[in-house]
Kinemage of the C-alpha trace (Angstrom):
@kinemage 1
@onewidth
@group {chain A} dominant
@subgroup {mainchain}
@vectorlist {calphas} color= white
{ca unk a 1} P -4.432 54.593 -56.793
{ca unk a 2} L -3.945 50.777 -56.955
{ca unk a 3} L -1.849 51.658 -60.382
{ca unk a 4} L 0.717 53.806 -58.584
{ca unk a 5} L 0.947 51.199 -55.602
{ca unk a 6} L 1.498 48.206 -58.278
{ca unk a 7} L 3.979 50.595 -59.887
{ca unk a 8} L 5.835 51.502 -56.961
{ca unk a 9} L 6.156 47.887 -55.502
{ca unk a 10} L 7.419 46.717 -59.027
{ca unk a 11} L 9.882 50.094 -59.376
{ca unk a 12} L 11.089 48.642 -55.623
{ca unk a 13} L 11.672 45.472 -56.706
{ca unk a 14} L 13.558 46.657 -59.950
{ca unk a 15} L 15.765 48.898 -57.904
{ca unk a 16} L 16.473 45.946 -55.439
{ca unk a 17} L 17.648 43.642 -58.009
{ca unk a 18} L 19.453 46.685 -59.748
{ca unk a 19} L 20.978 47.623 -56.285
{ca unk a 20} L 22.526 44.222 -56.127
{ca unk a 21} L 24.225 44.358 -59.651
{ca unk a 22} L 25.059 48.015 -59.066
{ca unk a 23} L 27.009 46.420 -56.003
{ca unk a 24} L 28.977 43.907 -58.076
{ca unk a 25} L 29.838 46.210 -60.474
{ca unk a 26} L 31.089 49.331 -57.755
{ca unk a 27} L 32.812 46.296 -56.529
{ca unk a 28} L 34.588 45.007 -59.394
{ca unk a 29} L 35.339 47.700 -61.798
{ca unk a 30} L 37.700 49.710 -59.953
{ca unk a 31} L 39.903 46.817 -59.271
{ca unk a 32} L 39.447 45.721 -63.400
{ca unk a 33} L 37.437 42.570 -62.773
{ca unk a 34} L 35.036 41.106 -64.936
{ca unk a 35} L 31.378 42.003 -63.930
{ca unk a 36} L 30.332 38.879 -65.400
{ca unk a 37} L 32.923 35.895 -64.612
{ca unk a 38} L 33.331 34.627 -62.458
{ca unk a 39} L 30.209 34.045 -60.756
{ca unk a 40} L 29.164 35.780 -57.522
{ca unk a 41} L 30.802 34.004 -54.686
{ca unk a 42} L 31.459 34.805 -51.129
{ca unk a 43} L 34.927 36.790 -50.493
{ca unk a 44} L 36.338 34.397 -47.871
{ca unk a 45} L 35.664 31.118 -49.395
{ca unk a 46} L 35.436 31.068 -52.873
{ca unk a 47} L 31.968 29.684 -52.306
{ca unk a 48} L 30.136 30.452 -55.852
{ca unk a 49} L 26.578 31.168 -54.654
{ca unk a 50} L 23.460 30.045 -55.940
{ca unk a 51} L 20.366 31.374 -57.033
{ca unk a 52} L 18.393 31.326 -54.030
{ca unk a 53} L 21.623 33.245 -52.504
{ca unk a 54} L 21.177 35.820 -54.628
{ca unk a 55} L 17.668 37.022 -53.925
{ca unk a 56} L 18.246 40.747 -52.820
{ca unk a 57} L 18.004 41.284 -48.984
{ca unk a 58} L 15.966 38.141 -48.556
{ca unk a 59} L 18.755 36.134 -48.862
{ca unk a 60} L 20.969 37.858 -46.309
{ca unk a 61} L 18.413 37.564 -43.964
{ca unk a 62} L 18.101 34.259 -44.195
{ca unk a 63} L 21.492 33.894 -44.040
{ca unk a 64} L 21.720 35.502 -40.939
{ca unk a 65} L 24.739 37.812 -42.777
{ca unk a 66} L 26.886 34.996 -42.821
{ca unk a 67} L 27.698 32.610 -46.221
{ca unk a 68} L 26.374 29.566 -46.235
{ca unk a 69} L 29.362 27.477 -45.865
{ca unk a 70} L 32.123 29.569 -44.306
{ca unk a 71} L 30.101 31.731 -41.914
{ca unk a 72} L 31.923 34.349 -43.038
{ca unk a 73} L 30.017 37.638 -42.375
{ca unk a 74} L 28.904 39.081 -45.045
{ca unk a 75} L 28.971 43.001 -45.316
{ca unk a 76} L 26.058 44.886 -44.487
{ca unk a 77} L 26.458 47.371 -47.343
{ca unk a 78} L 24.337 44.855 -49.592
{ca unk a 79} L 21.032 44.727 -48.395
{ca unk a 80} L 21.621 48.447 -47.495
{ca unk a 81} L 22.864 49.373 -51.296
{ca unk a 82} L 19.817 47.264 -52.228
{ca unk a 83} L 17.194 49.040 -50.068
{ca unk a 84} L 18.388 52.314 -50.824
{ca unk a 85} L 18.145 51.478 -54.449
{ca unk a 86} L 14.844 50.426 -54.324
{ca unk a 87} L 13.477 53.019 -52.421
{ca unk a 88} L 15.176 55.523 -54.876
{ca unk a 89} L 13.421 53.484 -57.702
{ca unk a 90} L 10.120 53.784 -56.006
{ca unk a 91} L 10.651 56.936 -55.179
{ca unk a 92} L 10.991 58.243 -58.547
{ca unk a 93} L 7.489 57.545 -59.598
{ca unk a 94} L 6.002 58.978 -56.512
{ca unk a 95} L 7.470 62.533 -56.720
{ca unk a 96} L 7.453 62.472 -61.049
{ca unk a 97} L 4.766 60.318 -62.822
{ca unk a 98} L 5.754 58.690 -65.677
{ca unk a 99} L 8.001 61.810 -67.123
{ca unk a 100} L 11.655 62.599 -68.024
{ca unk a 101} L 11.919 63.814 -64.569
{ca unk a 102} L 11.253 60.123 -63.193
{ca unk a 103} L 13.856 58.388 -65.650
{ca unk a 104} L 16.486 61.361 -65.101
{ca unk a 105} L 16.000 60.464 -61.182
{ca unk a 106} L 16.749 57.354 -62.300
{ca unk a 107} L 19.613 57.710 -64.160
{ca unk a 108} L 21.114 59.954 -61.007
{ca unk a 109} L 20.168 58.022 -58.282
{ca unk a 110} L 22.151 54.914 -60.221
{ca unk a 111} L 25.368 56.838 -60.655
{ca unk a 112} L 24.668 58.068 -56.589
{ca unk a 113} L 24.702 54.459 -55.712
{ca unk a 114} L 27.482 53.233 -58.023
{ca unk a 115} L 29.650 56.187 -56.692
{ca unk a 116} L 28.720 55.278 -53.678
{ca unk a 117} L 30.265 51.656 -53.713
{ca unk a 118} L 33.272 52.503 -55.518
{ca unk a 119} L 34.130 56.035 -54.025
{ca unk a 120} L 34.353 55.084 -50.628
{ca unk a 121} L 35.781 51.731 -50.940
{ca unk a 122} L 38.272 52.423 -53.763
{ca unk a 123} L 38.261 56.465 -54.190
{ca unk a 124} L 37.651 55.604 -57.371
{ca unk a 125} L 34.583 56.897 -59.613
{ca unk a 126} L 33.878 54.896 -62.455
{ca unk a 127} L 33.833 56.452 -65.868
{ca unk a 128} L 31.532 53.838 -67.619
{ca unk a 129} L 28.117 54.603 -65.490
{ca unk a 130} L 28.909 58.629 -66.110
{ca unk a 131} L 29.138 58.266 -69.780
{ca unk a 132} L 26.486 56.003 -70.299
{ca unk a 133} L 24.124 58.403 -67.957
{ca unk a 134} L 25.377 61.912 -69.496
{ca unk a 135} L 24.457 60.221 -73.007
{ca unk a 136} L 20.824 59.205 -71.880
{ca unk a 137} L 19.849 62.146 -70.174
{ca unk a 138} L 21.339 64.509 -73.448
{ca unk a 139} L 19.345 61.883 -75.735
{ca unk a 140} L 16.041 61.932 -73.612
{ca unk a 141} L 16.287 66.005 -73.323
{ca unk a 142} L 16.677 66.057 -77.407
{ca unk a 143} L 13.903 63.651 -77.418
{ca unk a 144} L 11.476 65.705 -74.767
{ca unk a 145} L 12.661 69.377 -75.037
{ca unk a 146} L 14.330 69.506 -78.560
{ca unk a 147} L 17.565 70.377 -80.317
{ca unk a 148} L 17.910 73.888 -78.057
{ca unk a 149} L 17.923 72.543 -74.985
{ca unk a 150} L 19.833 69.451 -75.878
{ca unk a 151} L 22.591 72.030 -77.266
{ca unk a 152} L 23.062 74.599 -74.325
{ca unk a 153} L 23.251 70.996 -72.059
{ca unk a 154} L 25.957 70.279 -74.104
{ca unk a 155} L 27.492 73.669 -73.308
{ca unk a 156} L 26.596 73.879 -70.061
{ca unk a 157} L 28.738 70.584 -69.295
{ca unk a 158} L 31.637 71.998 -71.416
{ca unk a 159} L 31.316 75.076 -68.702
{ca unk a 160} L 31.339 73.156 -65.628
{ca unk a 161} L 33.912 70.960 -67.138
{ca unk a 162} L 35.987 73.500 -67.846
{ca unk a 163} L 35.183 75.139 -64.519
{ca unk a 164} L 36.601 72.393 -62.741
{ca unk a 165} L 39.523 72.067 -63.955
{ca unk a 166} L 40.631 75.194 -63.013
{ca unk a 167} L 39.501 74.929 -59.601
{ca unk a 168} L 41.725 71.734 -60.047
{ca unk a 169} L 44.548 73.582 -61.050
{ca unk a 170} L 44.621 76.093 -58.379
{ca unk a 171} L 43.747 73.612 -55.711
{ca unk a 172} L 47.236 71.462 -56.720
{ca unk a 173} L 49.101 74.046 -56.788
{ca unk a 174} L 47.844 75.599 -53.109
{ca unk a 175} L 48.155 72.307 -51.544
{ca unk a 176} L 50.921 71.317 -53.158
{ca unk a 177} L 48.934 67.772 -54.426
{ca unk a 178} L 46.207 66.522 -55.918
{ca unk a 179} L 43.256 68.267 -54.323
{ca unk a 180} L 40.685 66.894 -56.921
{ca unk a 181} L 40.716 63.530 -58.921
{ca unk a 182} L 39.482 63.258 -62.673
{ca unk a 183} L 36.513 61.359 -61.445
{ca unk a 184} L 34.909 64.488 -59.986
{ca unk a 185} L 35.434 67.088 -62.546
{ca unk a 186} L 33.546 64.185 -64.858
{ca unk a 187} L 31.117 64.037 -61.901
{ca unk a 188} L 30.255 68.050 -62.101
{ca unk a 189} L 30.400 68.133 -66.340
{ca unk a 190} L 27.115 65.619 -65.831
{ca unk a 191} L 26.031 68.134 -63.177
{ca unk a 192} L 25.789 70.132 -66.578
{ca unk a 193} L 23.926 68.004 -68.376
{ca unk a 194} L 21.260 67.433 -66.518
{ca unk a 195} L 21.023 70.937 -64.555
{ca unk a 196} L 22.538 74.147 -66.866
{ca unk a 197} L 25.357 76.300 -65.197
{ca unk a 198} L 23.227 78.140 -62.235
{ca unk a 199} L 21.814 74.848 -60.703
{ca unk a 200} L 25.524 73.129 -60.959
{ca unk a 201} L 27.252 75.265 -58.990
{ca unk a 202} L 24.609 74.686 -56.501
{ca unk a 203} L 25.040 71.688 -56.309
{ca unk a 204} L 29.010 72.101 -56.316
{ca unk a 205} L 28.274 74.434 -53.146
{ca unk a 206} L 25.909 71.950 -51.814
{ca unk a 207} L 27.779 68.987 -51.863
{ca unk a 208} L 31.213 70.867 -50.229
{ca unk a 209} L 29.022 72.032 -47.343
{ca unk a 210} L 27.959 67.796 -47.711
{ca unk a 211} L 31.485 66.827 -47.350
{ca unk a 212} L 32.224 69.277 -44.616
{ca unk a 213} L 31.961 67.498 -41.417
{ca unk a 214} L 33.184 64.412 -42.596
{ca unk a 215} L 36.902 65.758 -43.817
{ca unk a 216} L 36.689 67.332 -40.731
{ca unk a 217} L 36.337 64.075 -39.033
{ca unk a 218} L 38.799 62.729 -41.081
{ca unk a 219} L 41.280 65.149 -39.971
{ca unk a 220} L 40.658 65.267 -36.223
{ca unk a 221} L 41.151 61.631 -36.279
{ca unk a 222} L 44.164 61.460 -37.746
{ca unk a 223} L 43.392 59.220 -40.602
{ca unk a 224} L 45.641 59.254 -43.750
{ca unk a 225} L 43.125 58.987 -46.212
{ca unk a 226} L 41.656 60.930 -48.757
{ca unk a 227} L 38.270 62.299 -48.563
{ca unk a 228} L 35.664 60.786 -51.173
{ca unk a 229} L 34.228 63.758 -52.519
{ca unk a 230} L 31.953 62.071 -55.086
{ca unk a 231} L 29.249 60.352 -52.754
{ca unk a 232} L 28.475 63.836 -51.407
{ca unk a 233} L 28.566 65.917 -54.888
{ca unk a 234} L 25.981 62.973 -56.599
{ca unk a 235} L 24.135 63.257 -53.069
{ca unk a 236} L 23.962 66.890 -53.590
{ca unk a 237} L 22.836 66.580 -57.519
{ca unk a 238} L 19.874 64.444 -56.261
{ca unk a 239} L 18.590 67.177 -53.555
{ca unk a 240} L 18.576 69.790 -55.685
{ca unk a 241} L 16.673 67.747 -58.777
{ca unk a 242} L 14.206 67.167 -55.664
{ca unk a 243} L 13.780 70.743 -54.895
{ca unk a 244} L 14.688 72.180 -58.176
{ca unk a 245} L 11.807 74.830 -58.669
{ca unk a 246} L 11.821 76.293 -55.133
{ca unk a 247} L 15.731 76.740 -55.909
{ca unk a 248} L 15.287 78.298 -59.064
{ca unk a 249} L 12.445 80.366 -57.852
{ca unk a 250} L 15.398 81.557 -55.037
{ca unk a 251} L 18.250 82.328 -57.533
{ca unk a 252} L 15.682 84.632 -59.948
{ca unk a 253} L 14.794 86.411 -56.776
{ca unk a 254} L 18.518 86.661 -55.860
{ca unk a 255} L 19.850 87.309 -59.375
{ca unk a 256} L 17.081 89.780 -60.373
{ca unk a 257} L 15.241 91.604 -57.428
{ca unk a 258} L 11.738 90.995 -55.717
């Protein structure tokens, strides 16, 4: 019992400190800046920050959420990325152990939060955190379940992949524009990976219903902007990996009879 508590508080802190690169790099990717130079540094000033400004959430409070020398505010979405990623961390252990499960979690909860910063700031999803995860989770399934399993992944991203684009394809050419970007047929070929065919259209489903209200907010209001689709299809991958055997448990009931 003490174990798991040590563990937890340590997979927090990890995720905090993770949650705060995570930010810089959802930040500076999409618009092709360095993640490493130059330094962080508050967005008003210039002000490079120091270490003890960099100390995930603690800082900000002590800050007040404003920089130290311009008393700029800062943006709330860092201690709140930071949080979130921590408590993902944490939670990870506390649902899985020390298992695949816990490190494909992860792995899905750091692409959720990555897609997170960039998707809604920059409707942009970054290719470099979905190819590194769709290689770790097809290595650790070779590594825990063998060279079967690792193959029909494989084929089951190729599907979705595939699957995609053609939903692509006829969405342009209904509405007469671009109705999905690249970044989230990637997004749904790592649904593939880690899930098989059945559970990624699931999730596809899952995260439209997701995404619902807000396009329809978008559109009542007026607002010419595109809807971030992502954010809700990662959000949706992490629900069902939560509640993956009651689903499958559904589908075989659906799929094969009582």
């Amino acid at each position: 019992m003490i174990f798991d508590i040590y563990v937890i508080v340590l997979l927090f802190v990890l995720g905090l400190v993770m949650g705060s690169f995570y930010m810089v790099v959802g930040s500076r990717l999409p618009k092709n800046e360095s993640i490493i130079k130059p330094r962080s540094h508050c967005d008003s000033c210039g002000h490079e920050l120091k270490w003890y400004e960099l100390i995930p959430v603690l800082s900000y409070v002590l800050q007040f959420g404003r920089c130290s020398k311009c008393k700029a505010q800062l943006s709330i979405m860092y201690p709140f990325i930071e949080i979130l990623n921590g408590f993902l961390f944490s939670l990870s252990y506390a649902l899985y152990g020390f298992s695949y499960e816990m490190i494909a979690f992860i792995i899905i909860s750091s692409i959720l939060v990555l897609i997170f910063v960039s998707d809604f700031q920059y409707m942009i999803i970054l290719d470099e955190p979905l190819i590194i995860g769709s290689v770790v989770i097809l290595l650790l399934k070779l590594y825990y379940f063998g060279f079967p399993t690792f193959t029909r992944s494989i084929y089951s991203g190729l599907i979705m992949f595939v699957f995609m684009l053609v939903i692509k394809a006829l969405g342009d050419k209904i509405f007469k524009r671009e109705s999905l970007g690249g970044g989230d047929v990637k997004l749904v070929t790592f649904f593939g990976f880690v899930f098989g065919v059945r559970l990624s259209f699931v999730s596809v489903v899952l995260g439209s219903f997701l995404a619902f209200p807000y396009a329809m907010y978008i559109s009542l209001a007026k607002k010419d902007r595109e809807v971030p689709f992502g954010p809700f299809l990662i959000l949706a991958l992490l629900i069902v990996f939560i509640f993956m055997d009651p689903i499958k448990s559904f589908l075989n009931l659906f799929v094969y009879g009582i």
